[in-house]
N, C-alpha and C positions, 0 to 999 in steps of 0.2 A: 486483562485491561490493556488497550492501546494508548498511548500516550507518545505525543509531539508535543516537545516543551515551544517549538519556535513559536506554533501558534494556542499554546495553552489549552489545548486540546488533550482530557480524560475521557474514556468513555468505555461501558462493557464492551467484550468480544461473543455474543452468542455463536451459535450454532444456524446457519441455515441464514436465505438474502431476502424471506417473503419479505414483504409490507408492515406485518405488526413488528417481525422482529428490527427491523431497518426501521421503524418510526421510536424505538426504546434503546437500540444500542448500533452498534457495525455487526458486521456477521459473515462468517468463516465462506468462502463461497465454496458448495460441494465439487469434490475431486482434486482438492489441492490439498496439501501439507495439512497437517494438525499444528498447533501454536507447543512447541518445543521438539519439536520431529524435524529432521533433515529433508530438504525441497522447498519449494514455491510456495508462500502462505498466501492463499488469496484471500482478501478482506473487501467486502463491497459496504457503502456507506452511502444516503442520500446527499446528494448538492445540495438540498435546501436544508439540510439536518447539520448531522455531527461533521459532514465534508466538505462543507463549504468554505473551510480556512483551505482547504488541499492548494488552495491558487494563489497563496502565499507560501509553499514549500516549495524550497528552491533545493540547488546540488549540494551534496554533502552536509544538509542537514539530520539529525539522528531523530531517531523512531525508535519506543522503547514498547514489546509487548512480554505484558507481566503476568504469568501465570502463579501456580502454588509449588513450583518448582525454582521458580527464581523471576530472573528478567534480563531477555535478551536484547542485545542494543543492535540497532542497524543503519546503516548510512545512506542514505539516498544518490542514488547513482543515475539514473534515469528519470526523465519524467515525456511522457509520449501522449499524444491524442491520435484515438484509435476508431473505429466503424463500432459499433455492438457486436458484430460477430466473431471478431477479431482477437480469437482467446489463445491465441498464440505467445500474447503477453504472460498467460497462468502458466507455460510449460517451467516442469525445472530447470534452473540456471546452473550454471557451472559452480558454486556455493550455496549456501543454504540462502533463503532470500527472503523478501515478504513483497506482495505488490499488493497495491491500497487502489482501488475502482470507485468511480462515481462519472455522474453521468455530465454531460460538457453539449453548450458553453455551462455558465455557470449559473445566470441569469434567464436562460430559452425557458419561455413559457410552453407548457406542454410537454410531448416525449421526445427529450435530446437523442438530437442523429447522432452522437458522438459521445466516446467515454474517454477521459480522463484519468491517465494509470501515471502514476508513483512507484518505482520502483527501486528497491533497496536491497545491500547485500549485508549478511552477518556482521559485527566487528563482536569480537571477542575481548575478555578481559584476561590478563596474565595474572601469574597468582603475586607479581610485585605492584599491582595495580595501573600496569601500562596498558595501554591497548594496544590490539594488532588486526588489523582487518583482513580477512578472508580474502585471496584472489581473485577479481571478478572481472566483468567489463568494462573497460573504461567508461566513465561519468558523459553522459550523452542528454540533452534537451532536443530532442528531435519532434518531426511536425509532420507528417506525411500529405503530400499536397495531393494526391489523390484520394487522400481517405479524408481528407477537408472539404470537400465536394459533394 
């Protein structure tokens, strides 16, 4: 399960980004991380669906994905508008990470020229109940003016 308390957002994590399973839950996108595996978890989600709170996620907001293992928390560090092909955003990052995709503006009728990536780094828990977050990249809201075009 994926879950953002900012925006109240529960929802399953399937397998795979077709259409039936992105119209019933978010979905793991192929070649990225598994959800409790070290790397880049990629998660794709429709705008008009379960991702359309994504544009009230702001920096340092927490992201929690809960498997049968536990549940990992992570911080939002980035948030970037990207071209569609531009899956540079999926490589692994310097930490274990998760990036959340859906397609931008939020509102464009028809197929968005533009995706919309969330990205976020591990924070861990100590076993005194502090946290401590994984070293990552500094917190960035970026906007690339040529991939806006």
């Amino acid at each position: 399960m994926l879950q953002i308390p900012k925006i109240h957002l529960i929802v399953p994590l399937l397998d795979g980004t077709d259409d039936l399973t992105l119209n019933h839950a978010v979905g793991s996108i192929a070649g990225t991380a598994r959800p409790g595996k070290e790397g880049n978890i990629g998660i794709a989600g429709h705008r008009d669906g379960f991702f359309r709170g994504l544009k009230d996620v702001k920096l340092g907001d927490s992201i929690e994905l809960r498997t049968v293992k536990g549940t990992d928390k992570y911080v939002v560090d980035q948030i970037r508008i990207v071209k569609p092909d531009n899956v540079s955003v999926l490589k692994p990052r310097p930490s274990s990470s998760l990036t959340l995709v859906t397609c931008y503006p939020f509102y464009f009728i028809g197929s968005a020229p533009q995706r919309y990536v969330v990205m976020a780094s591990l924070e861990r828990e100590t076993s005194s109940g502090s946290r401590i977050s994984i070293p990552g990249p500094e917190p960035q809201h970026t906007t690339n003016n040529k991939e806006k075009r």
